[in-house]
Chimera marker file (.cmm) of the C-alpha trace (Angstrom):
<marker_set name="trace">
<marker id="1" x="-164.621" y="120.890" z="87.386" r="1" g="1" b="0" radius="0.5"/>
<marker id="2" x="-164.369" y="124.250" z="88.654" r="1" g="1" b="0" radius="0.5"/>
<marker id="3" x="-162.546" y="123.310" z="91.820" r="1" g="1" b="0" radius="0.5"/>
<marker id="4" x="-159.598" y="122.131" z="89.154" r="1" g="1" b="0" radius="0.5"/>
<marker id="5" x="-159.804" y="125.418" z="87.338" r="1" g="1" b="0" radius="0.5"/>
<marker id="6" x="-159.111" y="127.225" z="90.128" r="1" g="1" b="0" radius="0.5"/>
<marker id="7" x="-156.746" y="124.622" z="91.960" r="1" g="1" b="0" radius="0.5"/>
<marker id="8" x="-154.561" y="125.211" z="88.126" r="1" g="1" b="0" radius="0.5"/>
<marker id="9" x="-154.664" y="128.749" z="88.469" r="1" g="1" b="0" radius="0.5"/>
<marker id="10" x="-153.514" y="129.051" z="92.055" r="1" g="1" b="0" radius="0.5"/>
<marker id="11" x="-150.394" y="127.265" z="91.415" r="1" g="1" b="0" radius="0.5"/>
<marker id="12" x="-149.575" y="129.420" z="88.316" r="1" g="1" b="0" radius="0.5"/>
<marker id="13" x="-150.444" y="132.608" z="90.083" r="1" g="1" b="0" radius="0.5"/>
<marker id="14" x="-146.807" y="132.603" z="92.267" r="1" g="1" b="0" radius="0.5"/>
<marker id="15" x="-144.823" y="132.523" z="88.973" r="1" g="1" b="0" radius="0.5"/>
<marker id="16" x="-146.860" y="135.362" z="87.519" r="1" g="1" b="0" radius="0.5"/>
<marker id="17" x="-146.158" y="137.646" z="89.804" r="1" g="1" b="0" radius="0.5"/>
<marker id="18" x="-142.766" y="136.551" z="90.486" r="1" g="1" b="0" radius="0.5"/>
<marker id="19" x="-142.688" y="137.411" z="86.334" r="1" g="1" b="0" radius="0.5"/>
<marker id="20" x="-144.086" y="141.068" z="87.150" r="1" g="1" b="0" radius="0.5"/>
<marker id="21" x="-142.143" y="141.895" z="90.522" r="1" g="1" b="0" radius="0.5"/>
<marker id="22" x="-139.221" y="141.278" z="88.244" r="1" g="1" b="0" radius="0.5"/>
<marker id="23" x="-140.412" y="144.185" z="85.885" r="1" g="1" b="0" radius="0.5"/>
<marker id="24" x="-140.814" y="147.418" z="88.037" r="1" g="1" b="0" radius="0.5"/>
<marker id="25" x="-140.952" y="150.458" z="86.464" r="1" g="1" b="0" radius="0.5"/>
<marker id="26" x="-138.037" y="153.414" z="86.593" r="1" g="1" b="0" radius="0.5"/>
<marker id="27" x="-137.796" y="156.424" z="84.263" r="1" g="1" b="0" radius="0.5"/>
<marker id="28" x="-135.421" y="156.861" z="81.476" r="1" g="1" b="0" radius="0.5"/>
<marker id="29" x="-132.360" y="159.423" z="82.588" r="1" g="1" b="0" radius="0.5"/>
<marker id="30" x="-132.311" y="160.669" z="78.908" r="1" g="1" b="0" radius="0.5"/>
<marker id="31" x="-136.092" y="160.694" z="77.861" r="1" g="1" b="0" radius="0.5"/>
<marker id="32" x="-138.192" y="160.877" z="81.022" r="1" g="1" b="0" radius="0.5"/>
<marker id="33" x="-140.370" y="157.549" z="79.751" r="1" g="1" b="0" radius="0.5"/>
<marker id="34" x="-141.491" y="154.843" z="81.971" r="1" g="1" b="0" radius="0.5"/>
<marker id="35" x="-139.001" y="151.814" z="81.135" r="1" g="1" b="0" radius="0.5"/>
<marker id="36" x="-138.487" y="148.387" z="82.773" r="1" g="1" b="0" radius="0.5"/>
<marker id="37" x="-136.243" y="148.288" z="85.901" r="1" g="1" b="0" radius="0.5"/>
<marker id="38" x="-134.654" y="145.481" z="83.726" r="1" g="1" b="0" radius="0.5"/>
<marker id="39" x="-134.090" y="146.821" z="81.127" r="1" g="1" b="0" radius="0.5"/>
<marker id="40" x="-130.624" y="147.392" z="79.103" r="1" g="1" b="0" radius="0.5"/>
<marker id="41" x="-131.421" y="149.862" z="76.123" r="1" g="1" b="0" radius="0.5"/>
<marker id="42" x="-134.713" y="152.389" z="76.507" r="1" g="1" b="0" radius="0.5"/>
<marker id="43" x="-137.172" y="151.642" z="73.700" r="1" g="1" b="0" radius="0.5"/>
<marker id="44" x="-138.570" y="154.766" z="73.427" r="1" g="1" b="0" radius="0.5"/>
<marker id="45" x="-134.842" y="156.896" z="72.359" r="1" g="1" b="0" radius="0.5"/>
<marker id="46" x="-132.517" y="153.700" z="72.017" r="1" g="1" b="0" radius="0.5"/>
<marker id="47" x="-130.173" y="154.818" z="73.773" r="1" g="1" b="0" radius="0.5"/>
<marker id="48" x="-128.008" y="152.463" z="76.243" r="1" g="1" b="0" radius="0.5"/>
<marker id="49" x="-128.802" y="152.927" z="80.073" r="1" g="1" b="0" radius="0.5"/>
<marker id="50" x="-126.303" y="153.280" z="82.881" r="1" g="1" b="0" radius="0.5"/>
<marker id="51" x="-125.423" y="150.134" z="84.686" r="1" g="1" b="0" radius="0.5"/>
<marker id="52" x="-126.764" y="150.453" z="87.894" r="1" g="1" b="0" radius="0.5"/>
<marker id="53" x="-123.937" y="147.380" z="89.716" r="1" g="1" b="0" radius="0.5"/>
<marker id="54" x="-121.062" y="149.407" z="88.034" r="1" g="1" b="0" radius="0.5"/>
<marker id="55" x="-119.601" y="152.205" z="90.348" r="1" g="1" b="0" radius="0.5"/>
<marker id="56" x="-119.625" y="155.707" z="88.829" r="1" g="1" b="0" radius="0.5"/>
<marker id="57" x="-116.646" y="157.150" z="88.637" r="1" g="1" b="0" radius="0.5"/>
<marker id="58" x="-115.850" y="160.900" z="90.053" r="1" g="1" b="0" radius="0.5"/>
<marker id="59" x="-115.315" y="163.379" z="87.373" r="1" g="1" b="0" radius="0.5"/>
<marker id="60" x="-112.054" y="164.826" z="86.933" r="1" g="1" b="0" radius="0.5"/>
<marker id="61" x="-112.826" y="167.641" z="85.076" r="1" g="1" b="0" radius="0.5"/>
<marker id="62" x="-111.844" y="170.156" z="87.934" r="1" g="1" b="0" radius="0.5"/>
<marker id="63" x="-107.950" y="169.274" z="87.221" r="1" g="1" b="0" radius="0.5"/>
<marker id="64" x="-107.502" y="171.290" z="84.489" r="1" g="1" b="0" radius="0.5"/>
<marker id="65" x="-109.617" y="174.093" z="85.580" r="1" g="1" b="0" radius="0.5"/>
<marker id="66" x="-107.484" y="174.310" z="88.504" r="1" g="1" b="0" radius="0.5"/>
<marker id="67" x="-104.461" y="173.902" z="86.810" r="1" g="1" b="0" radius="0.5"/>
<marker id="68" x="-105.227" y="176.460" z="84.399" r="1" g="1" b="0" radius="0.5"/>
<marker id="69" x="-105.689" y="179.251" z="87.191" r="1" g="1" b="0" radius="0.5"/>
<marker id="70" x="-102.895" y="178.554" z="89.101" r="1" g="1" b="0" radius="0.5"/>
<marker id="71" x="-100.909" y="179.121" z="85.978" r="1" g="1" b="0" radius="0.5"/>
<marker id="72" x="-102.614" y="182.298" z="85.117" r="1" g="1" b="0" radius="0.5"/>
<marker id="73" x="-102.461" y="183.230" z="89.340" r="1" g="1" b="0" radius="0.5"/>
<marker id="74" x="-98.861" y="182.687" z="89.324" r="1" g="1" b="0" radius="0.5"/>
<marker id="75" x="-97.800" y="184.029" z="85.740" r="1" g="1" b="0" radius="0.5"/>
<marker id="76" x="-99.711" y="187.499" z="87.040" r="1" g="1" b="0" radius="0.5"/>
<marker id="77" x="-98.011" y="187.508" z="89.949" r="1" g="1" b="0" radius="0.5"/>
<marker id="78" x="-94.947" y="187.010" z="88.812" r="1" g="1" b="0" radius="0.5"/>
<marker id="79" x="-95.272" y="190.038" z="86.247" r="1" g="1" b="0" radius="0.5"/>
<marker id="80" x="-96.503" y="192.226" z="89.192" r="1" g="1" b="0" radius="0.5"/>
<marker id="81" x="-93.153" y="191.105" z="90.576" r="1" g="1" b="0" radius="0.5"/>
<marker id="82" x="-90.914" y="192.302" z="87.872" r="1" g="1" b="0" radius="0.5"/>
<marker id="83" x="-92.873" y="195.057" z="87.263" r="1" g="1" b="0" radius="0.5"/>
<marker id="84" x="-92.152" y="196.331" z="90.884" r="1" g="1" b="0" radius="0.5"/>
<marker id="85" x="-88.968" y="195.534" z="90.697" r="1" g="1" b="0" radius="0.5"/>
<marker id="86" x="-88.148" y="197.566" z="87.655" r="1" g="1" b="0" radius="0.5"/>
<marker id="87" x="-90.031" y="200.307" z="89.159" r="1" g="1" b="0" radius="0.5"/>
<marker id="88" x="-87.913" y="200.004" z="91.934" r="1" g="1" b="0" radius="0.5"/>
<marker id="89" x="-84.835" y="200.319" z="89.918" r="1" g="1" b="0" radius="0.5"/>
<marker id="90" x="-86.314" y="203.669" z="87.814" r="1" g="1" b="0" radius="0.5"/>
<marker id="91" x="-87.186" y="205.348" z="91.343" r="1" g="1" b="0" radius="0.5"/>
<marker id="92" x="-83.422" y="204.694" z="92.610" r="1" g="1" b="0" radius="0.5"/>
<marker id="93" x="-82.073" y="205.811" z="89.613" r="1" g="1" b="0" radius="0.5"/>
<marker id="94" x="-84.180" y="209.093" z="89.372" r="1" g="1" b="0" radius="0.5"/>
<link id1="1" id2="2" r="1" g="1" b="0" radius="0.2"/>
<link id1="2" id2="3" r="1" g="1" b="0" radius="0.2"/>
<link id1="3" id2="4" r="1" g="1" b="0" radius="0.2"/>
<link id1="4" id2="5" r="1" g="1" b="0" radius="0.2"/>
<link id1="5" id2="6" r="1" g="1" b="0" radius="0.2"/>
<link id1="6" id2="7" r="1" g="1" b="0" radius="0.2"/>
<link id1="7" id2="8" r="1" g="1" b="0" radius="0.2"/>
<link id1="8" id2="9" r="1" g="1" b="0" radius="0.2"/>
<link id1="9" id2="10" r="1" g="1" b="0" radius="0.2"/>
<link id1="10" id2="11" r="1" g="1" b="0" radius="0.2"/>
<link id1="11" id2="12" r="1" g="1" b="0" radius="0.2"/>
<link id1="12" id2="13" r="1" g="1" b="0" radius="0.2"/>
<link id1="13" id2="14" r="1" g="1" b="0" radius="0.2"/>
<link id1="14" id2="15" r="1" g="1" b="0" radius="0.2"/>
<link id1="15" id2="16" r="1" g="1" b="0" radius="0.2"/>
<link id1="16" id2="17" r="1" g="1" b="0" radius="0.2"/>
<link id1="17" id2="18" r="1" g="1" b="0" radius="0.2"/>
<link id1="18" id2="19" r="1" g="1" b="0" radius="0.2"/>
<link id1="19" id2="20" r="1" g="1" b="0" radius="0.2"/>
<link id1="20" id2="21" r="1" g="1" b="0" radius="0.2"/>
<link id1="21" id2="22" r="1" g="1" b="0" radius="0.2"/>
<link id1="22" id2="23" r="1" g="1" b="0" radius="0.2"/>
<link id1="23" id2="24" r="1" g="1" b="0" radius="0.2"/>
<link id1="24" id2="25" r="1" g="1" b="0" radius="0.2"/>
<link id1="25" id2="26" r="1" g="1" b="0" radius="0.2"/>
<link id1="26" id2="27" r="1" g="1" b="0" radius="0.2"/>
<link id1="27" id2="28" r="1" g="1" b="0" radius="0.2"/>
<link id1="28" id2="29" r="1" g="1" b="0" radius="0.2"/>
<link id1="29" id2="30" r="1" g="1" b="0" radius="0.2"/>
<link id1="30" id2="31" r="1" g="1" b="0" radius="0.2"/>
<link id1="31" id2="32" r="1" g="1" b="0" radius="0.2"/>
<link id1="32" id2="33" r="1" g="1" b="0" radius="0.2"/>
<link id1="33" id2="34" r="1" g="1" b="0" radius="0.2"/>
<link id1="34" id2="35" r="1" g="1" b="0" radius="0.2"/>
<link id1="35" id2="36" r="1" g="1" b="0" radius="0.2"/>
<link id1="36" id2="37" r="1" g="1" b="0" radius="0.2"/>
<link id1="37" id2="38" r="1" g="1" b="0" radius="0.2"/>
<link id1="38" id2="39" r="1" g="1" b="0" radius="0.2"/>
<link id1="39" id2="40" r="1" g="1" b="0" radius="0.2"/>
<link id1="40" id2="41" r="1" g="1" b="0" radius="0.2"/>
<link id1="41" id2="42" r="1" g="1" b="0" radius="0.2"/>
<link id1="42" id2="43" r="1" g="1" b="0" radius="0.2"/>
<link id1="43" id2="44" r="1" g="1" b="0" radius="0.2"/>
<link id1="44" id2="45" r="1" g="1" b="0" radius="0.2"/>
<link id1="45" id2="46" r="1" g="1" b="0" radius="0.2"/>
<link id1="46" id2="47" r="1" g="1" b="0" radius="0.2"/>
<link id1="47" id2="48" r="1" g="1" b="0" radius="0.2"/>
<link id1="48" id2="49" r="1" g="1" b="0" radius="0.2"/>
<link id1="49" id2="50" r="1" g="1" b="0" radius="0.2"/>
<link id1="50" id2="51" r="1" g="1" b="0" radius="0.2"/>
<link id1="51" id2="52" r="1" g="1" b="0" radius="0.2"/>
<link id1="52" id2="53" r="1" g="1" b="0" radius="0.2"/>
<link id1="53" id2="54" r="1" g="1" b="0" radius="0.2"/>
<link id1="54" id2="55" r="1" g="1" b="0" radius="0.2"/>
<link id1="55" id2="56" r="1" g="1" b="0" radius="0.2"/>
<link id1="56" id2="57" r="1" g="1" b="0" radius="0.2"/>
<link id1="57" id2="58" r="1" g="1" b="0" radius="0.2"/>
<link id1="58" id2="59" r="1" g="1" b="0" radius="0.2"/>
<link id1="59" id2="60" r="1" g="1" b="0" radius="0.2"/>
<link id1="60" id2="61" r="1" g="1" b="0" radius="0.2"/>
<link id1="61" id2="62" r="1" g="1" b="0" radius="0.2"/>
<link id1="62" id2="63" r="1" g="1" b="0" radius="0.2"/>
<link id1="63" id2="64" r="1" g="1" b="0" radius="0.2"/>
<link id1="64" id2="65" r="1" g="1" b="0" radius="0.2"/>
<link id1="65" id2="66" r="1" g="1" b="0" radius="0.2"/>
<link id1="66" id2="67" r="1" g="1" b="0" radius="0.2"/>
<link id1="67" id2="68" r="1" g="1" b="0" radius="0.2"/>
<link id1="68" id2="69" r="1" g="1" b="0" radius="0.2"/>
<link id1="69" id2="70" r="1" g="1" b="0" radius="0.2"/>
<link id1="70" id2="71" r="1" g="1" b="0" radius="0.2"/>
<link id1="71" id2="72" r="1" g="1" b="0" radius="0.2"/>
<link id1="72" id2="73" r="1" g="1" b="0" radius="0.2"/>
<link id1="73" id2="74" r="1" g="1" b="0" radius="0.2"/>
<link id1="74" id2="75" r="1" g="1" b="0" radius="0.2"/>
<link id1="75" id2="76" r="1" g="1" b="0" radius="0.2"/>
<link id1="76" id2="77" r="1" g="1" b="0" radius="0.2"/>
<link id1="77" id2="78" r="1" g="1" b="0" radius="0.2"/>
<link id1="78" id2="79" r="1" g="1" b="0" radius="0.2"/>
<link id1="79" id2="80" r="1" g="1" b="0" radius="0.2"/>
<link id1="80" id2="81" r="1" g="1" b="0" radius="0.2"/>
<link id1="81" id2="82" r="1" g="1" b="0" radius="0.2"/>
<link id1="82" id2="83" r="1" g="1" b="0" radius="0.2"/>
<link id1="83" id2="84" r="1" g="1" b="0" radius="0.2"/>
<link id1="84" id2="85" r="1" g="1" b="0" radius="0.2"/>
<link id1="85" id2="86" r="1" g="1" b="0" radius="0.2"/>
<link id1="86" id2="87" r="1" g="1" b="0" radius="0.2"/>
<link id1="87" id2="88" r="1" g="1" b="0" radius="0.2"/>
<link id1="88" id2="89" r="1" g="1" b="0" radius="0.2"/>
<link id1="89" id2="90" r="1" g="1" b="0" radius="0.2"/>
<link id1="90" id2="91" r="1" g="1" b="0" radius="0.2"/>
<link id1="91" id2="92" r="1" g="1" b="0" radius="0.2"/>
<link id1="92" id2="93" r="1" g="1" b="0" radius="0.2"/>
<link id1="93" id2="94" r="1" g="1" b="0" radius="0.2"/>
</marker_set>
């Protein structure tokens, strides 16, 4: 009888830890708590993880940052410009 105890258990042992392979651990990017590699919300602070098949997409927020300066670059320049030219005009005159 023991021989079909174990025999029973041998074949169920494959799909157990087929069941637990499937259930690594990672660590919640918000909290820092152990979670299932599996899973789709953290249970700890409920909050929806990143899917890890979808490509992350580059941030953009450089644009206006560089936008922004090359305005201010060019509209200081462009002062300095006039500036020295009117300068020039007052010293020509004088």
């Amino acid at each position: 009888m023991n021989r079909a105890v174990a025999c029973i258990t041998n074949l169920t042992l494959p799909a157990r830890h087929a069941k637990y392979k499937l259930m690594n651990m990672q660590t919640c990017p918000y909290c820092k708590e152990k979670i299932y590699s599996n899973a789709l919300v953290c249970r700890y602070c409920k909050r929806e993880l990143p899917d890890p098949t979808r490509p992350r997409m580059r941030s953009m927020n450089w644009v206006p940052a560089v936008l922004a300066t090359a305005i201010i670059v060019s509209g200081s320049a462009f002062i300095a410009y006039e500036f020295l030219k009117e300068r020039r005009n007052w010293v020509d005159r004088g």
